[in-house]
C-alpha positions as CSV (number, residue, x, y, z in Angstrom):
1,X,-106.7,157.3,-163.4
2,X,-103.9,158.4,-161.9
3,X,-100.5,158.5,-164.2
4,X,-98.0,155.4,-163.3
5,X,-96.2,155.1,-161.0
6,X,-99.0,155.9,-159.0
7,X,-101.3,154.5,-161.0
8,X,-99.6,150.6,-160.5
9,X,-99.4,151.7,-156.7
10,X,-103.0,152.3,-156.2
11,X,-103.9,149.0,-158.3
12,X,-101.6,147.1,-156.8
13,X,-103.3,147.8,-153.6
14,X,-106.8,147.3,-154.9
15,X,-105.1,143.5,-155.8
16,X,-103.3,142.9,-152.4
17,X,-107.1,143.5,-150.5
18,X,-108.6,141.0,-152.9
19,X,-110.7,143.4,-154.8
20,X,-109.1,142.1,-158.4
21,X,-110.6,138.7,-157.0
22,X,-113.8,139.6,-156.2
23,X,-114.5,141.4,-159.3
24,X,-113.5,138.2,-161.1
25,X,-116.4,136.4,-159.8
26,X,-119.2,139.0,-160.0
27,X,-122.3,138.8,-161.9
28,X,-121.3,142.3,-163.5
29,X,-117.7,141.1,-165.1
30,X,-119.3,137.8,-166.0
31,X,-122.4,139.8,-168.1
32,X,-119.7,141.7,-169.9
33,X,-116.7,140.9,-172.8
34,X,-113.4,141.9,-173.2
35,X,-112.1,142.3,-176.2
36,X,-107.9,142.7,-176.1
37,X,-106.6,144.4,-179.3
38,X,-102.8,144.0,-180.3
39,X,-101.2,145.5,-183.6
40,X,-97.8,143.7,-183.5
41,X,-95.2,141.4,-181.8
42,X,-91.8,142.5,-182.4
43,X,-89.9,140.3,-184.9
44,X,-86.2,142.4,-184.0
45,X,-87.1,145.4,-181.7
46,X,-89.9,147.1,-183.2
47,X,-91.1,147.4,-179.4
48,X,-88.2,149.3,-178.5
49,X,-89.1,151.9,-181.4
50,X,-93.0,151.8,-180.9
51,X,-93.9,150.2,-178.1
52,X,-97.2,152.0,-178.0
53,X,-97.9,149.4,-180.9
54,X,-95.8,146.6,-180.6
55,X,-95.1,144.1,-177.9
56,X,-91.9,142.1,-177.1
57,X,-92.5,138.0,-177.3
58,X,-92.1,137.5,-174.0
59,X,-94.6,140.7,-173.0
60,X,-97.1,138.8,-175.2
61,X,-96.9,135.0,-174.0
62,X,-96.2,136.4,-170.4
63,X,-99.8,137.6,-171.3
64,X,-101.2,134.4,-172.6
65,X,-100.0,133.2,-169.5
66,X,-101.8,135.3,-167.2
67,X,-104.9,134.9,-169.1
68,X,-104.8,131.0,-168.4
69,X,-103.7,131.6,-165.0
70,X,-106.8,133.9,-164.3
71,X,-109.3,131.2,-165.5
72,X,-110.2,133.6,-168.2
73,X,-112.4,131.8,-171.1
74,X,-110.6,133.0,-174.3
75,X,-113.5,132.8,-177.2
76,X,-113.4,133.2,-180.9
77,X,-115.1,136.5,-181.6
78,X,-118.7,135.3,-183.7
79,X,-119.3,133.3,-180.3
80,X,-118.5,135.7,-177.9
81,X,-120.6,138.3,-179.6
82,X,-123.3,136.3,-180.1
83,X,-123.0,135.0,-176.2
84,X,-122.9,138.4,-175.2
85,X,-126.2,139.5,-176.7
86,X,-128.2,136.1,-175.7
87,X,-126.8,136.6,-172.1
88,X,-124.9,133.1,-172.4
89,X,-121.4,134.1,-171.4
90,X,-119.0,132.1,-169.8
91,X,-117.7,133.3,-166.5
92,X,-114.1,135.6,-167.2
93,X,-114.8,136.0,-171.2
94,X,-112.5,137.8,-173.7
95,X,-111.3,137.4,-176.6
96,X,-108.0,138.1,-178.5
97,X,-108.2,140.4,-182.1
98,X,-105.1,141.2,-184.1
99,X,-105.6,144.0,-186.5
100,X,-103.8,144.7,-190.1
101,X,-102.5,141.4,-190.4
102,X,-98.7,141.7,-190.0
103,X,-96.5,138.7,-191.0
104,X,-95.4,138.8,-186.9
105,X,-98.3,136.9,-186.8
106,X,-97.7,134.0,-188.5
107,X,-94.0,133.9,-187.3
108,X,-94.3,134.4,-183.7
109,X,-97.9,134.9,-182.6
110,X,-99.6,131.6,-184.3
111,X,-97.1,129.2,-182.8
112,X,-97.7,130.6,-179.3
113,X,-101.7,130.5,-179.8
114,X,-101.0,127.0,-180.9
115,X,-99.0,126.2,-177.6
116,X,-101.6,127.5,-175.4
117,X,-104.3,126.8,-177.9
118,X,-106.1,129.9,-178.0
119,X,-108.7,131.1,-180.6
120,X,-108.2,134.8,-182.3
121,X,-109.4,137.1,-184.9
122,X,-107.0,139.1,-187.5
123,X,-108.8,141.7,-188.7
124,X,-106.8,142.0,-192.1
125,X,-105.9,144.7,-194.9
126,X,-105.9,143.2,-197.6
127,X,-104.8,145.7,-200.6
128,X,-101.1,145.6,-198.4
129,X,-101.4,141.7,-198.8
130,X,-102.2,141.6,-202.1
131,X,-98.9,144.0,-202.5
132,X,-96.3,141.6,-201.1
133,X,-93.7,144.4,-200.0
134,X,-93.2,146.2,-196.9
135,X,-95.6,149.3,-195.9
136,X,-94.3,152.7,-196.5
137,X,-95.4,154.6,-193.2
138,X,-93.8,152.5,-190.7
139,X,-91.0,151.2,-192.3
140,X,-89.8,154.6,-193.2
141,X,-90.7,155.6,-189.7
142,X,-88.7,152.5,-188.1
143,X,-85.6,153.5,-190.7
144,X,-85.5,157.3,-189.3
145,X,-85.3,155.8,-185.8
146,X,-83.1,153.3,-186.3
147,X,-80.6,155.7,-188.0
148,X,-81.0,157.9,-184.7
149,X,-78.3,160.6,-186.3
150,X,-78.7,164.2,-186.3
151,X,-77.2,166.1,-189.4
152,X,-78.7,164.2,-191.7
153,X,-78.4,166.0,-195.3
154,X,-82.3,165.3,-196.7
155,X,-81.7,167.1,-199.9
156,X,-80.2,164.2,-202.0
157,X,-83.7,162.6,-201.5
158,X,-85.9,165.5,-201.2
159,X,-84.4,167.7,-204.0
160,X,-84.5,170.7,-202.1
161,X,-82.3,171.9,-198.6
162,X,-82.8,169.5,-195.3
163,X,-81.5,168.6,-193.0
164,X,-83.1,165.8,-190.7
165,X,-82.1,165.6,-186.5
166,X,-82.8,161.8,-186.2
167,X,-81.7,161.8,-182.4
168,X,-84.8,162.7,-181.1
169,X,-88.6,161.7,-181.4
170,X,-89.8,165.3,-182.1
171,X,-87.2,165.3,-185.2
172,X,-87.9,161.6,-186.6
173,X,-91.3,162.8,-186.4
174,X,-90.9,166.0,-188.4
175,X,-88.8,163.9,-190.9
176,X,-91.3,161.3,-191.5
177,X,-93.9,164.3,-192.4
178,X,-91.3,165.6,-194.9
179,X,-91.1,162.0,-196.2
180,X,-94.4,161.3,-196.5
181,X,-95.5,164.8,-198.3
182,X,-92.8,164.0,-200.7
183,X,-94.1,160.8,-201.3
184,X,-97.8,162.0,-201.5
185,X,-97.6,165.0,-203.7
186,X,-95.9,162.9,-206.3
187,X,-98.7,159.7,-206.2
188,X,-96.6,157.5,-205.5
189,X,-97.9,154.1,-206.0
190,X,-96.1,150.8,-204.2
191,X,-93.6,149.9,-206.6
192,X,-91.9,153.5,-206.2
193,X,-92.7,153.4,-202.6
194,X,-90.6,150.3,-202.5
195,X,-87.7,152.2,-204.2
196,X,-88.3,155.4,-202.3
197,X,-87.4,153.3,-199.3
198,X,-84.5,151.3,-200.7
199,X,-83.1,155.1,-201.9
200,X,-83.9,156.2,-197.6
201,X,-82.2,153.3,-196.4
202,X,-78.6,154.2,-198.3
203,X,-79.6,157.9,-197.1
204,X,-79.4,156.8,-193.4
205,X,-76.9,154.2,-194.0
206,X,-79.1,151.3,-192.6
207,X,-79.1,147.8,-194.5
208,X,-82.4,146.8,-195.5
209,X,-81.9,143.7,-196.7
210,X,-81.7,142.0,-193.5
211,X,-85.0,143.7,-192.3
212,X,-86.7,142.4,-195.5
213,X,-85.3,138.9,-195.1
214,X,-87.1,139.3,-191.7
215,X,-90.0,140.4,-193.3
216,X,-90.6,143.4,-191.5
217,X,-93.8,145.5,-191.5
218,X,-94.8,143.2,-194.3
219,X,-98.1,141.9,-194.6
220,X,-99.0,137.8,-194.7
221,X,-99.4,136.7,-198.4
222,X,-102.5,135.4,-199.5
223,X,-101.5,132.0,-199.3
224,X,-100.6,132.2,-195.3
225,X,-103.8,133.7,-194.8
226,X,-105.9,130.7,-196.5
227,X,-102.9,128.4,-194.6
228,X,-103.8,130.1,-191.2
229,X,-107.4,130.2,-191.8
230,X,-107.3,126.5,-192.1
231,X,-105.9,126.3,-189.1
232,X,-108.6,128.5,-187.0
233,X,-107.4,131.9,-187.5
234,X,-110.5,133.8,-188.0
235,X,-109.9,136.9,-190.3
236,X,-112.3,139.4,-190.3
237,X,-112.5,142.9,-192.3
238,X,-109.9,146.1,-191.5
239,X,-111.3,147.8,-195.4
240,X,-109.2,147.1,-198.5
241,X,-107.2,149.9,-197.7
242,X,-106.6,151.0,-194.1
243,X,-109.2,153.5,-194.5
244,X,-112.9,154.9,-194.0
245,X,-113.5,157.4,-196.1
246,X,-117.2,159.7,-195.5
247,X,-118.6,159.0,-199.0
248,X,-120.8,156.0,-198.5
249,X,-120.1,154.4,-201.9
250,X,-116.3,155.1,-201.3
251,X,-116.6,153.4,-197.8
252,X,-119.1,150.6,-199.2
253,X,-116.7,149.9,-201.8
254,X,-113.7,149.8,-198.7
255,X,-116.1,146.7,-198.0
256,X,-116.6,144.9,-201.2
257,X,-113.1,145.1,-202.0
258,X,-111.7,143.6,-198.6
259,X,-113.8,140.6,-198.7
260,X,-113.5,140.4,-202.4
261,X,-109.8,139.4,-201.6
262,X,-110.5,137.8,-198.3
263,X,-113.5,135.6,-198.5
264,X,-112.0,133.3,-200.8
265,X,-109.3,132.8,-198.7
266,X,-111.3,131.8,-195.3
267,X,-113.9,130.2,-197.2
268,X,-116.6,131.7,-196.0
269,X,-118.1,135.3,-195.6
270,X,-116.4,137.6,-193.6
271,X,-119.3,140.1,-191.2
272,X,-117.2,141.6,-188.3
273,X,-114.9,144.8,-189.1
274,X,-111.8,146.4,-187.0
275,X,-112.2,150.3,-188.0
276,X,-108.9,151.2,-189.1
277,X,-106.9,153.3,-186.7
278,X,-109.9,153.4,-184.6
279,X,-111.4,155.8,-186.7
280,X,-115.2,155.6,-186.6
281,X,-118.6,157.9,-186.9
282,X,-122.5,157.7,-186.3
283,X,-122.5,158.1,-190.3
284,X,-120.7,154.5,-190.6
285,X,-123.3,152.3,-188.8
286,X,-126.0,152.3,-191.4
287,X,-123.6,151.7,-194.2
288,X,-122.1,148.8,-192.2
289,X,-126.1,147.8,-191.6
290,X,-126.5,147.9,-195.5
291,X,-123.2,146.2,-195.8
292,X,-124.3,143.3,-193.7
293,X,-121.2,144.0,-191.1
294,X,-122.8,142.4,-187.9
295,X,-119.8,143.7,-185.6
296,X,-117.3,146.6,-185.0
297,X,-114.5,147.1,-183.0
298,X,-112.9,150.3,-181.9
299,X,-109.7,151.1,-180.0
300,X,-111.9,153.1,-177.3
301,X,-111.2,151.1,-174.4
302,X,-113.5,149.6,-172.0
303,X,-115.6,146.1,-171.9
304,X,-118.4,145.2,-173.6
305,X,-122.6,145.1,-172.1
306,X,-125.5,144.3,-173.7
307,X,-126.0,147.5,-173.7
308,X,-123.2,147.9,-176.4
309,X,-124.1,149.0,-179.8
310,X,-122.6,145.9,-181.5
311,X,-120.9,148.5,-184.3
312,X,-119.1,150.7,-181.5
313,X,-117.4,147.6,-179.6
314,X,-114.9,149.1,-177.2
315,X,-111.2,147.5,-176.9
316,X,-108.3,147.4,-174.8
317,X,-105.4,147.4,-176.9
318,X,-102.6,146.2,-174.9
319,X,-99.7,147.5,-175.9
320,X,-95.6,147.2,-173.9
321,X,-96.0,150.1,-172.0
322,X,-99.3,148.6,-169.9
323,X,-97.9,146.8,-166.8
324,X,-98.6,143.7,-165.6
325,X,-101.1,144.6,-162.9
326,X,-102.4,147.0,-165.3
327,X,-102.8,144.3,-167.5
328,X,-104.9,142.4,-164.8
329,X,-106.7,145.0,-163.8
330,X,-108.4,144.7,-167.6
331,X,-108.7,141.3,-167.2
332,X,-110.9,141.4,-163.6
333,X,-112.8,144.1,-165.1
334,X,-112.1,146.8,-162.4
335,X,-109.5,148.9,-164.7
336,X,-112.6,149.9,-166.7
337,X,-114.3,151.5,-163.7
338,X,-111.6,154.5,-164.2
339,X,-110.9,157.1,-166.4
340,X,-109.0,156.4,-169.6
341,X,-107.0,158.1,-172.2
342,X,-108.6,158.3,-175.6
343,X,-106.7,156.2,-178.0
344,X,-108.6,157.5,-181.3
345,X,-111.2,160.5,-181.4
346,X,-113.6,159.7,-183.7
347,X,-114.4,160.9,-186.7
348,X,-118.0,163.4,-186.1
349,X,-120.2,163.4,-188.8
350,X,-119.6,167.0,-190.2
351,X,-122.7,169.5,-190.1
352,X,-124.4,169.5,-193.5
353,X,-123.3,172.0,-195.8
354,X,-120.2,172.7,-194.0
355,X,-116.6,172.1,-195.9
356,X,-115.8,168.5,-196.3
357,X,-119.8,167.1,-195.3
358,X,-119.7,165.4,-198.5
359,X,-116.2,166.1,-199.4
360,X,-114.6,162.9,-199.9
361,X,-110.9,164.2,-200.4
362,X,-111.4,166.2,-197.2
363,X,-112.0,163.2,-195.2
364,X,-109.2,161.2,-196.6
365,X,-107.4,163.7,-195.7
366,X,-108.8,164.6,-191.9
367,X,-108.0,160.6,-191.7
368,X,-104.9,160.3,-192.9
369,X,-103.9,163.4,-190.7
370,X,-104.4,161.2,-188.0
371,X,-103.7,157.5,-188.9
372,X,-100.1,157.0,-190.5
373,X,-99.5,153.8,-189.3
374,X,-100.3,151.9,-192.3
């Protein structure tokens, strides 16, 4: 598809000749499910930092909005999946997911689903629950931006000569790599992550209390996940510890642990997975077979047939930078005749005998390489 502007030009066009209408009412959008993705709404401006994962409040209920204003049937996510393989779909079906579990969500997103009463799905990590504290990757990440200075002296942190250019994305991004290597080679676990982050935040002369208070890129405890659940939150499985390694009794275990936390707090078990960071393979799908995982989602966007292999469930994650026709484009179902960009390669199951085929390490590694969100 063409690269915006030109790409809201040419939609907007399609719109104002009634094709975003039509599609609405054909056979073909109605025999299909969209499944919208978000990772967070901002609680300060985490959109103005990331807004390739976060949306403003008013971005998201200005969404809501247009979703009720479209005639769109918003379903929770065991019926629409189960509509969508008996052929029972309402007209103008989607339905809303929410992955890692962020404490945005009870704040800001559950009151708005309440006000437009709204079913969704929080596919939920719940080792960073269980933790209580803020996660290391992006609140170290949000810190170096927020400080935004260049000439920053590293070496007080680091032990050895640094010096960090904060003004730009290219240097944050070079300083977060620095940060997180540190971090890594030493083992850090979450208690000394926790300090390692209260020691970055006097570095870059950025109060975190405030940001805590807020409860940024924290998690929901336990008990506002058995609270929600109550409610009609459905949460659903994102692995125990925002990852997929290739070992099947690592990944399997992934599985256990996550609903080991989880199903006690939703009262019932938990069979539909968000892979974390998008990251999937062919090599998952009989292990999440064996696992009895019924569904998975991806962040590969597009809608969902019958056709679908229920374990390869493509999503549109909507993020601040989609515009609003954009935005309605996915909802009509005509966005997903065009090209997309690929959020999240997947992982390909590595030839046998070749380094990292059954390499566990490796593939922690090939997948943390690529997912440093959480």
């Amino acid at each position: 598809m063409a690269s915006f502007p030109l790409k809201g030009v040419v939609l907007g066009a399609l719109e104002a000749v009634g094709l975003f209408g039509l599609f609405q009412r054909l056979a073909w959008r109605n025999q299909r499910l969209l499944i919208l993705g978000y990772h967070g709404v901002a609680l300060l401006d985490e959109h103005r930092w990331e807004p390739g994962l976060y949306q403003s409040p008013a971005t998201f209920e200005a969404r809501l909005q247009e979703i009720l204003r479209g005639g769109y049937q918003v379903l929770p996510l065991s019926e629409a999946i189960g509509r969508l393989y008996d052929g029972s779909l309402p007209p103008r079906s989607l339905v809303l997911t929410f992955d890692d579990g962020f404490a945005d969500f009870a704040e800001i997103v559950h009151p708005m689903l309440q006000r437009y009463r709204l079913p969704a799905t929080v596919y939920i990590t719940t080792c960073y629950c269980e933790a209580g504290g803020p996660v290391f990757n992006p609140f170290s990440r949000y810190l170096l931006w927020k400080c935004g200075r260049d000439g920053v002296d590293a070496a007080p942190l680091l032990g050895r000569p640094e010096r960090w250019n904060l003004t730009t994305l290219e240097g944050q991004a070079g300083a977060f790599r620095s940060l997180h290597r540190w971090a890594k080679d030493r083992g850090l676990c979450p208690r000394k992550k926790d300090q390692l982050l209260d020691q970055l935040g006097l570095l870059l002369g950025v109060d975190l209390e405030p940001l805590r208070a807020r409860r940024m890129f924290h998690l929901m405890r336990p008990a506002e996940v058995a609270e929600l659940s109550r409610a009609g939150i459905d949460f659903q499985l994102h692995t125990h510890r925002h990852r997929t390694p290739m070992d099947q009794a690592l990944f399997l275990r992934e599985i256990a642990d996550n609903r080991t936390v989880l199903e006690p707090l939703r009262g019932s078990p938990a069979t539909h997975l968000a892979y974390p960071s998008g990251v999937h393979s062919e090599v998952f799908l009989p292990w999440l077979r064996e696992a009895g995982v019924s569904s998975a989602t991806t962040v590969e966007s597009g809608i969902a047939s019958r056709a679908t292999d229920p374990l390869l469930l493509p999503r549109m994650v909507d993020t601040d930078t989609l515009s609003p026709v954009e935005f309605r484009a996915w909802l009509c179902g005509i966005r997903s005749l065009f090209p997309t960009r690929v959020r999240q390669a997947p992982l390909r199951p590595p030839p046998p005998g070749s380094p990292g085929s059954a390499d566990p390490a490796t593939a922690a590694s090939r997948h943390e390489e690529s997912a440093t969100r959480l």
